[in-house]
C-alpha positions as CSV (number, residue, x, y, z in Angstrom):
1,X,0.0,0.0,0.0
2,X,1.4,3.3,-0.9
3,X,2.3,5.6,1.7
4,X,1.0,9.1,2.3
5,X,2.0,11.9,4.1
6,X,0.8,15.0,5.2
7,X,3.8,17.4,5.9
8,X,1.3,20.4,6.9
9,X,-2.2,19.0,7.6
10,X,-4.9,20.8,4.9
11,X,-6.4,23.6,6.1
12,X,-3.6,24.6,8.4
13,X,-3.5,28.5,9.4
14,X,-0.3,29.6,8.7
15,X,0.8,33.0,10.2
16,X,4.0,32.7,11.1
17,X,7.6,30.8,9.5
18,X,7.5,27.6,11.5
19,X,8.0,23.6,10.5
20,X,6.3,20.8,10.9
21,X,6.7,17.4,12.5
22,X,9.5,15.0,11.4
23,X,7.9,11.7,9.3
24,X,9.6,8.6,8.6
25,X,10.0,7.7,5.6
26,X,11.7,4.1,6.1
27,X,8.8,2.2,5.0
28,X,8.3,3.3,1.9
29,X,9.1,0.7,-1.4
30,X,9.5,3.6,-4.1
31,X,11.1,6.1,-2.0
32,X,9.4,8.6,-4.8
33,X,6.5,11.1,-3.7
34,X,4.0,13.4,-5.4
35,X,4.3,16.6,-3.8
36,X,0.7,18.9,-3.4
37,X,1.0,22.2,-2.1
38,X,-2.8,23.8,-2.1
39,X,-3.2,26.9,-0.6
40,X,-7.2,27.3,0.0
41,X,-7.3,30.8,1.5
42,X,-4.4,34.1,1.4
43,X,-4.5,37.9,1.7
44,X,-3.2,40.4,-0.6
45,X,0.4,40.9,-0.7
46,X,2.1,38.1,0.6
47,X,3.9,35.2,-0.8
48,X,4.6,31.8,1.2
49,X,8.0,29.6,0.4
50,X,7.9,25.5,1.3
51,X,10.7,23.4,1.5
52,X,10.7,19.9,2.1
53,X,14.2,18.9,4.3
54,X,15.6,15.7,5.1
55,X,17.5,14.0,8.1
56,X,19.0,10.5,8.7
57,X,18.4,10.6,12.6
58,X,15.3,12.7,12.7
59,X,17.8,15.5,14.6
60,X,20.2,16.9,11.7
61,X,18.4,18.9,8.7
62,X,21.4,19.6,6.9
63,X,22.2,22.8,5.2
64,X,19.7,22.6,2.2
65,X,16.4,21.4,1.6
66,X,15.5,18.2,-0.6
67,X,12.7,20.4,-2.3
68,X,11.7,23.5,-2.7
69,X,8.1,24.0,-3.7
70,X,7.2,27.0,-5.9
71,X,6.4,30.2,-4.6
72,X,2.8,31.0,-3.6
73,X,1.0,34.2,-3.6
74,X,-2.4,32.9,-4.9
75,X,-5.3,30.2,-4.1
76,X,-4.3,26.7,-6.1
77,X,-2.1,23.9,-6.2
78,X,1.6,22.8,-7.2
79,X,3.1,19.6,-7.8
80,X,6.4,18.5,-7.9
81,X,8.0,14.8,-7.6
82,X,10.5,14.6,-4.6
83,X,12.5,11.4,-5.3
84,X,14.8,10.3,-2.5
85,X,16.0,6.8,-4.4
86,X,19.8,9.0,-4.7
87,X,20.1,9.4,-1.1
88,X,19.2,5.7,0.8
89,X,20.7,7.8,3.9
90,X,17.6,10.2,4.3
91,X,15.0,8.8,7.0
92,X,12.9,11.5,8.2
93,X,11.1,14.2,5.8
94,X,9.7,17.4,7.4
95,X,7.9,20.7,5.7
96,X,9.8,23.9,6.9
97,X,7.8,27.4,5.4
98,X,8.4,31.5,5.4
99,X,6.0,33.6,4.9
100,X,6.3,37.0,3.8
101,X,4.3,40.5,3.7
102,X,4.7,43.9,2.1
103,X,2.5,46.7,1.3
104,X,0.8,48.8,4.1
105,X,-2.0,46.5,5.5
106,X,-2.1,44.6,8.5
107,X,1.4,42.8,9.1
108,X,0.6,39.7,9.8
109,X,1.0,37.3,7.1
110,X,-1.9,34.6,6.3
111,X,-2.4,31.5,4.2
112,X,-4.2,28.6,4.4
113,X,-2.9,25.3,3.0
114,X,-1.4,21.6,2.9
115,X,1.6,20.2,1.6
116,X,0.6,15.8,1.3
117,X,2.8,13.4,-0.2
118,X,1.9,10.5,-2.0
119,X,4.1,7.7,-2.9
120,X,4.4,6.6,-6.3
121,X,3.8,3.0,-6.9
122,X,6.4,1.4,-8.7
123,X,6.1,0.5,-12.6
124,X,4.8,-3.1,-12.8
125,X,7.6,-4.9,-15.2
126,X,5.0,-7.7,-15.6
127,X,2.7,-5.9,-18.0
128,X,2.9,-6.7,-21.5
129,X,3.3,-4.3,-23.8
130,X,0.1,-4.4,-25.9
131,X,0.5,-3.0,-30.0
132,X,-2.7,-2.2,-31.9
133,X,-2.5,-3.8,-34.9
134,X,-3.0,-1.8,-38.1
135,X,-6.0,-1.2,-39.3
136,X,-7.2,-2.9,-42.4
137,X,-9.2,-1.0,-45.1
């Protein structure tokens, strides 16, 4: 069964930079995700930044993140495929975001989103490859 993951729960308030919780990854067969960030609900003038680190020991991050999603400043959703096969050494995934505000309303920043993971299944190699035959007139 594939695994999923929610990095930041959907429908999390976020008004502040923060991260989320650390989630092993050790059981999974493909070690290859979809990545969805949806952002449900903003405010004018801000922009929020994911990035998807990794740790061996659930304790060291590391210097750089695995993944970094696309920028958001509007309602919708963004995919990218994080695949961790190159690096057997990475346990532990967690969601680390900034958000940031200009103009001259309220400072507080605001979004609303998710970041889930979904594994991707690995490619059967059992499946015939089936050729359509060529049509005859």
């Amino acid at each position: 069964m594939a695994m999923e993951l929610a990095l930041i729960a959907a429908g999390t308030r976020l008004e502040a930079n923060g991260e989320g919780a650390a989630a092993g990854i050790s059981a999974s067969a493909t070690r290859t995700f979809l990545c969805r960030l949806r952002i449900t609900e903003q405010i004018e003038q801000e922009s929020l930044d994911v990035a998807i680190w990794g740790s061996p020991d659930g304790e060291n991050w590391g210097a750089k993140p695995l993944l970094k999603m696309p920028q958001g400043f509007y309602r919708g959703e963004s995919k990218l495929v994080l695949d961790l096969t190159p690096r057997p050494e990475i346990k532990f995934i967690r969601a680390r975001w900034e958000l940031n505000r200009w103009g001259r309303v309220a400072p507080t920043p605001m979004f609303v989103a998710g970041l889930c993971l979904e594994e991707i299944p690995p490619m059967s190699r059992e499946t015939p490859t089936r050729r359509m035959a060529p049509q005859q007139a």
